[in-house]
C-alpha positions, 0 to 999 in steps of 0.5 A: 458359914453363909448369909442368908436372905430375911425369909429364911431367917424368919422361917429358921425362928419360927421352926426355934419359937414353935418348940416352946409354944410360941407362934411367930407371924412374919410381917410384910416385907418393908423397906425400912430396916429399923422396924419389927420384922414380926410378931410372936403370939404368947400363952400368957395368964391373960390370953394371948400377948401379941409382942414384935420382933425386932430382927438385928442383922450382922454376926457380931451385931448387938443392941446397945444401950441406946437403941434398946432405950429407943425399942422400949419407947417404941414399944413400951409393952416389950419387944423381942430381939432376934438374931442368928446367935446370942452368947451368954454375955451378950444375953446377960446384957440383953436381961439387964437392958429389959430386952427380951430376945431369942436366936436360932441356937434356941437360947430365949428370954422372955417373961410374961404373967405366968409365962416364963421362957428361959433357955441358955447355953445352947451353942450355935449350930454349925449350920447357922448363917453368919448373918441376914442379907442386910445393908451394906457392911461398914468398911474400914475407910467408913470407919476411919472417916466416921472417927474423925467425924465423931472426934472432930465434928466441925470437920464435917463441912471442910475440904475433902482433901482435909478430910483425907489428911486428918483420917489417913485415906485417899480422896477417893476412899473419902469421897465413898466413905463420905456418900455413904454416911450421906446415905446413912442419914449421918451427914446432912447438906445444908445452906450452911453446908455439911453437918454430922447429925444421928451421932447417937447411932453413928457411935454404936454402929461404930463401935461395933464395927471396930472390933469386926472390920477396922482392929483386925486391920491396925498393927498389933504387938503385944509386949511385957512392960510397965504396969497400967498406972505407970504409964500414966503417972510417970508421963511414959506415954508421951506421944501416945494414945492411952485406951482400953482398961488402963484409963476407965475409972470403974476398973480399979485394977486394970492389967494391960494398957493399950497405946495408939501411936506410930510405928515403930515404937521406939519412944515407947520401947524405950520409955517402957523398957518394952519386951516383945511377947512373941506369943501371946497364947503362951505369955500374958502381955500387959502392953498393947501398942497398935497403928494409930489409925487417925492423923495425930498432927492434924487432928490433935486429939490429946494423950487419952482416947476418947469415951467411944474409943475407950468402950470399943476396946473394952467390947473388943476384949474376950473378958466378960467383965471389961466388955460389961464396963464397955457397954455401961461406958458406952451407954453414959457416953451416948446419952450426952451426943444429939 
């Protein structure tokens, strides 16, 4: 797959609207991201409905409930989402959210009185581009480093060594990591110091990034054991992080736990009576244990992941029906950050 620039993203979506019927105008080039790219012109019953087109960039990007509730405020006659692909999960959400969207595949969603455009199932075509040539990708250290921000804000304005120590990476990594959330809009110098601020887009542009960038990274083994109640009532996970399905209320018969802890594990293989799952393909595991990836003894976050951390597990899981709990956990979490 390759990326390609922004023009030739828009020409590739006006080639897709043009099959139904629709004109896509692209706007002039502008240097803020966040801002419709263009507009489609729609045959409605009233004459023609002109609606912008709010480009999201990246192969795994997804507007999250938050974001789409600052699209509708923004533009309270609708808006559509375009992107390279939109699966069939994410477009269920997307239906949910109000949002009306389409992708270069041809899938579409978009109503107006006495139009109604509904396409789905098309696949992404071997010759899509993963993504638009956009801002520079998040990277590990900048996810690392914006988890302990969002844990702990108050460590915004500490000593960068400080910083270092309680998310695991090198000053100099940090030193980036920082800049660039300075970039971002995310940490803001003051009088008073550093402060963490935009926390709302700092959490979803995080959870996205988890599943693409930093949980390929994490050590990851996969074990029969203890079912997810276990672990919890009977104090198995000492010493560990419990996220995922197994501590989310609105899941009531979670099949797998996922522990955060230090490796090699051996509390817990031994707590839990672990057995290895050598191929997960072949065997269902229902324990996961993964290389915490904060420092515990600095920042001393608790036995129980928090509400951003639960929700990226939960959209990192091929289960349709927990990565809907994740968007609606991820929602209720957003709303209370400034």
């Amino acid at each position: 797959m390759t990326e390609v620039n922004a023009k030739e993203f828009e020409q590739r979506l006006g080639d897709v609207l043009a099959e139904y019927d629709v004109a896509y105008v692209p706007a002039r080039p502008t240097r803020d991201e966040s801002v419709s790219r263009g507009t489609v012109a729609l045959p409605t019953n009233e004459g023609q409905k002109v609606l912008p087109v709010h480009i999201k960039q990246g192969a795994r990007a997804e507007v999250l409930p938050a974001e789409a509730q600052q699209l509708h405020d923004r533009f309270p006659e609708g808006v559509v989402v375009a992107q390279t692909y939109i699966n069939p999960g994410m477009a269920s959400r997307y239906r949910r959210l109000g949002l009306f969207y389409a992708d270069l595949a041809g899938n579409a969603w978009i109503r107006q009185p006495g139009l109604y455009l509904f396409v789905e199932g098309r696949r992404r075509p071997a010759s899509a581009p993963d993504s638009v040539a956009g801002p520079r990708p998040m990277t590990t250290s900048w996810l690392r480093l914006g988890y302990v921000l969002m844990a702990r804000p108050s460590l915004s304005d500490v000593p960068i060594r400080q910083l270092a120590d309680a998310a695991g990476l090198s000053v100099g990594a940090t030193h980036r990591a920082l800049d660039e959330l300075t970039a971002q809009g995310h940490i803001v110098q003051g009088r008073g110091g550093r402060s963490l601020r935009r926390m709302q887009e700092l959490a979803e542009r995080w959870v996205i990034g988890y599943s693409a960038r930093l949980l390929p990274t994490l050590e990851t083994r996969y074990w029969r054991g203890p079912e997810p109640n276990s672990w919890v009532l009977e104090g198995l996970a000492r010493g560990a992080t419990i996220a995922g399905e197994a501590i989310e209320p609105a899941i009531q018969h979670p099949a797998c736990t996922t522990l955060f802890d230090d490796p090699p594990y051996v509390a817990l293989v031994r707590r839990g009576r672990l057995r290895p799952v050598v191929d997960p393909s072949t065997e269902t595991a229902n324990v996961v244990t993964r290389k915490r990836f904060w420092n515990e003894e600095a920042l001393q976050l608790g036995g129980v992941a928090s509400p951003m951390l639960t929700s990226a597990e939960l959209l990192a899981s091929p289960d349709e029906r927990l990565r809907e709990v994740g968007s609606a956990r991820l929602a209720d979490f957003v709303r209370g950050l400034p």
